[in-house]
C-alpha positions in Angstrom: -68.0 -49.8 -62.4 -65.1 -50.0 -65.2 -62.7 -47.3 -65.8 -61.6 -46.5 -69.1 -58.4 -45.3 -70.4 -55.1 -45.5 -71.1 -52.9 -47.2 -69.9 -54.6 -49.0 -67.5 -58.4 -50.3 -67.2 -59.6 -51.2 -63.6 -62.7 -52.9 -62.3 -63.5 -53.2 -58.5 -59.8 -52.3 -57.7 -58.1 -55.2 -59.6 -56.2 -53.9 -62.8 -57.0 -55.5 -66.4 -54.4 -55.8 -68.8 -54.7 -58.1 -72.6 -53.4 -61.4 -73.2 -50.5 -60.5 -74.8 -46.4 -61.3 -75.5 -45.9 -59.4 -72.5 -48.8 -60.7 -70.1 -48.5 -64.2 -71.6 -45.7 -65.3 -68.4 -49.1 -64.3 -66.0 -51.3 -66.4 -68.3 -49.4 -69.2 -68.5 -48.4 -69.1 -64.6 -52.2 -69.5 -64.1 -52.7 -72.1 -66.7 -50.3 -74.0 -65.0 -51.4 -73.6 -61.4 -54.3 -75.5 -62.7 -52.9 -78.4 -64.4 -53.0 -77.2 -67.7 -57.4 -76.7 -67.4 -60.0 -79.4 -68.3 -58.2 -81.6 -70.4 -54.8 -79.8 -70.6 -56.8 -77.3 -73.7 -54.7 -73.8 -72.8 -57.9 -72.2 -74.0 -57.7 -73.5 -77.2 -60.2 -75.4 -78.0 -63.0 -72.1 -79.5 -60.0 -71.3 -81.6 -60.3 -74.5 -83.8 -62.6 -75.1 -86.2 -61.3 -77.0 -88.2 -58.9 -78.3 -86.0 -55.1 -77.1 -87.6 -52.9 -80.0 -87.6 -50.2 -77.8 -86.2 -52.1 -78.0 -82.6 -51.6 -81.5 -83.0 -48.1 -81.0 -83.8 -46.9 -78.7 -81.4 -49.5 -79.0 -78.7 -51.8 -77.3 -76.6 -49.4 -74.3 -75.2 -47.4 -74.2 -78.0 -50.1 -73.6 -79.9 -52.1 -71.1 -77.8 -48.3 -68.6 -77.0 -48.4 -68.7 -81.2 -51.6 -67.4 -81.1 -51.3 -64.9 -78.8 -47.7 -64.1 -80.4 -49.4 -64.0 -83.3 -52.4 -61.6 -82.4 -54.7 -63.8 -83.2 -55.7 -64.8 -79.7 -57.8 -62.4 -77.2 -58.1 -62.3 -73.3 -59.2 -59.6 -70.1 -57.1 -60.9 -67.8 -57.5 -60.2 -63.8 -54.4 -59.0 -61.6 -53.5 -59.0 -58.5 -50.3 -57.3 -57.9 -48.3 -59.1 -60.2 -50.1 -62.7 -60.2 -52.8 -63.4 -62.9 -55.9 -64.8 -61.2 -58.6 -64.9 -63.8 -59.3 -64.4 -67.6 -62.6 -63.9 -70.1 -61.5 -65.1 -73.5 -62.9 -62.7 -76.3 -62.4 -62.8 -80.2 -64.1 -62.3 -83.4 -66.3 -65.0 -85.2 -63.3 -66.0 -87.4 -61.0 -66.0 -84.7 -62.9 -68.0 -82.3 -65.5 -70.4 -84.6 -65.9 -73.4 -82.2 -68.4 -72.5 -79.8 -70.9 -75.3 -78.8 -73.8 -76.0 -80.9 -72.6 -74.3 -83.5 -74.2 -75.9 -86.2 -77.6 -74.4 -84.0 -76.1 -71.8 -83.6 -75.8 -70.5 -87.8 -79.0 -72.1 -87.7 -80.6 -69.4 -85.9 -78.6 -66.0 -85.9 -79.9 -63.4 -87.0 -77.5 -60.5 -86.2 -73.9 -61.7 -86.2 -71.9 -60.3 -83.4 -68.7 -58.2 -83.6 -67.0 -60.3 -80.8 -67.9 -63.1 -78.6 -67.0 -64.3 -75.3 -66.6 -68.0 -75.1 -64.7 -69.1 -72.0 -64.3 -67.7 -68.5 -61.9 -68.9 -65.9 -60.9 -68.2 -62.2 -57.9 -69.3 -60.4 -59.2 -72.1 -57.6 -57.9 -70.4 -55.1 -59.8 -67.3 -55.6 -63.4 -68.8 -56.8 -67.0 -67.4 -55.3 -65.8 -63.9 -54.8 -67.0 -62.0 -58.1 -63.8 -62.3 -60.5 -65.7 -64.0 -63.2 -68.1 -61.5 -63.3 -64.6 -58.7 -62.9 -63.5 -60.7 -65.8 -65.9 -60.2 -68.1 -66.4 -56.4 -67.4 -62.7 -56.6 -68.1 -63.6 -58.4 -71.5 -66.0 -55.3 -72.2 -63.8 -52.5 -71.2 -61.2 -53.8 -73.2 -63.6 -54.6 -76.3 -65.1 -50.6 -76.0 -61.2 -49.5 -75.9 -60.9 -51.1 -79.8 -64.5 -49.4 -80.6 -66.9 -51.2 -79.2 -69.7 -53.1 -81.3 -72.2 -56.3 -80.4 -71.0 -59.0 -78.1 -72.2 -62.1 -77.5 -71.8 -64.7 -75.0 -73.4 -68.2 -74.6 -73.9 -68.5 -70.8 -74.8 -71.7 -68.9 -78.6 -71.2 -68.1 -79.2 -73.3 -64.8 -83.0 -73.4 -63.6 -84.2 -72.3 -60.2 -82.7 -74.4 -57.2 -80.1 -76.3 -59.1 -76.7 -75.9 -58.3 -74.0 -76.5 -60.7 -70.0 -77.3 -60.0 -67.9 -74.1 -61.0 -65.7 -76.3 -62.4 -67.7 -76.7 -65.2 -69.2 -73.2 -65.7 -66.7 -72.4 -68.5 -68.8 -69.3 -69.5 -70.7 -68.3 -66.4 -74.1 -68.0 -65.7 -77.0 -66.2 -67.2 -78.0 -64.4 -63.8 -74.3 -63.2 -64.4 -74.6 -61.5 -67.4 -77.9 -60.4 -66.6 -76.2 -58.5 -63.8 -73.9 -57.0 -66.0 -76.2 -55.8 -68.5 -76.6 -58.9 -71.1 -80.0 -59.7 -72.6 -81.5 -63.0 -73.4 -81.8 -63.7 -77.2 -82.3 -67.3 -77.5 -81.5 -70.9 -76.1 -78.3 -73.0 -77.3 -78.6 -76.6 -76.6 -79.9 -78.0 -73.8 -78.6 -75.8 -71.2 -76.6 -72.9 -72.6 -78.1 -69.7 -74.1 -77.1 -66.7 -76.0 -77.0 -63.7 -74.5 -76.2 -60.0 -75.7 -74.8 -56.0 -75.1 -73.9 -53.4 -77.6 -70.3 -51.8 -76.3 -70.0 -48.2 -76.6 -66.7 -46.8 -77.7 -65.4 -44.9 -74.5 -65.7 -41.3 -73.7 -62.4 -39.3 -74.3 -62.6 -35.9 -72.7 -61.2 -33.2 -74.6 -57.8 -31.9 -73.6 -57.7 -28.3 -72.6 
């Protein structure tokens, strides 16, 4: 289970802290450690829509340490110790408009979330042992700390028997956030769907 509270939130004994001025050193350290991710995007990529010619400009990192400097950019990311080893991006509509078959996407909401989740990642070194799932807890925990509301996700929904490289599940899987207590809403494309939770604010306890 999550723990709530400040300062620190805690899921399966690895601490979650927000991408932030302060955490962005950890980020970055695991952004490098994979060559800069798929095509060198820093996690950018959801952000634009349109794309701002000042990515072009400044690039990639550049770009994303503004954003995060900025306030406009959202992460859970997973520690250990002192070393960053995962992250579950999280934002507002607004602040994260690119998803995938978005134009299908408007086409068929209904309710629009508060936040969304849009990209998961795990450190190679530390894949198949539960931190994208950690992560995404983390993502909740942390979206409940600022009030909670309806969060959405767009998880990669893989059929019975087929197996799919983790290097290409940028969001997870549906059986994931099935586990963590997402339900199925709709498809998206042809093999991503959208998924759904309403976050409760946390439970302060009165001070005696």
């Amino acid at each position: 289970m999550w723990v709530y509270g400040a300062p620190m939130i805690e899921v399966e004994g690895y601490r979650i802290e927000r991408l932030s001025a302060n955490t962005w050193p950890a980020f970055a350290a695991l952004v490098e450690r994979q060559s800069g991710l798929f095509t060198g995007c820093w996690c950018t990529n959801f952000h634009c829509y349109p794309d701002p010619p000042e990515r072009r400009e400044i690039g990639n990192r550049a770009f994303k340490e503004r954003l995060v400097g900025e306030g406009r950019a959202h992460a859970a990311l997973v520690f250990d110790g002192d070393e960053a080893i995962a992250w579950a991006q999280y934002g507002s509509v607004e602040e994260l408009p690119a998803i995938h078959h978005r134009k299908e996407w408007e086409g068929t909401v209904e309710q629009m979330p508060d936040m969304r989740i849009t990209c998961v990642f795990v450190d190679r070194r530390r894949r198949k042992a539960g931190l994208a799932e950690i992560a995404v807890r983390g993502a909740l925990a942390l979206i409940a700390e600022d009030g909670g509301g309806r969060v959405e996700s767009y998880p990669h929904d893989i059929p019975a028997g087929k197996k799919m490289s983790s290097s290409f599940l940028y969001n997870g899987t549906r059986t994931m956030y099935e586990r963590i207590g997402f339900d199925y809403d709709r498809p998206k494309g042809a093999g991503n769907c959208v998924m759904t939770v309403v976050v409760a604010p946390p439970t302060r306890r009165r001070r005696r």
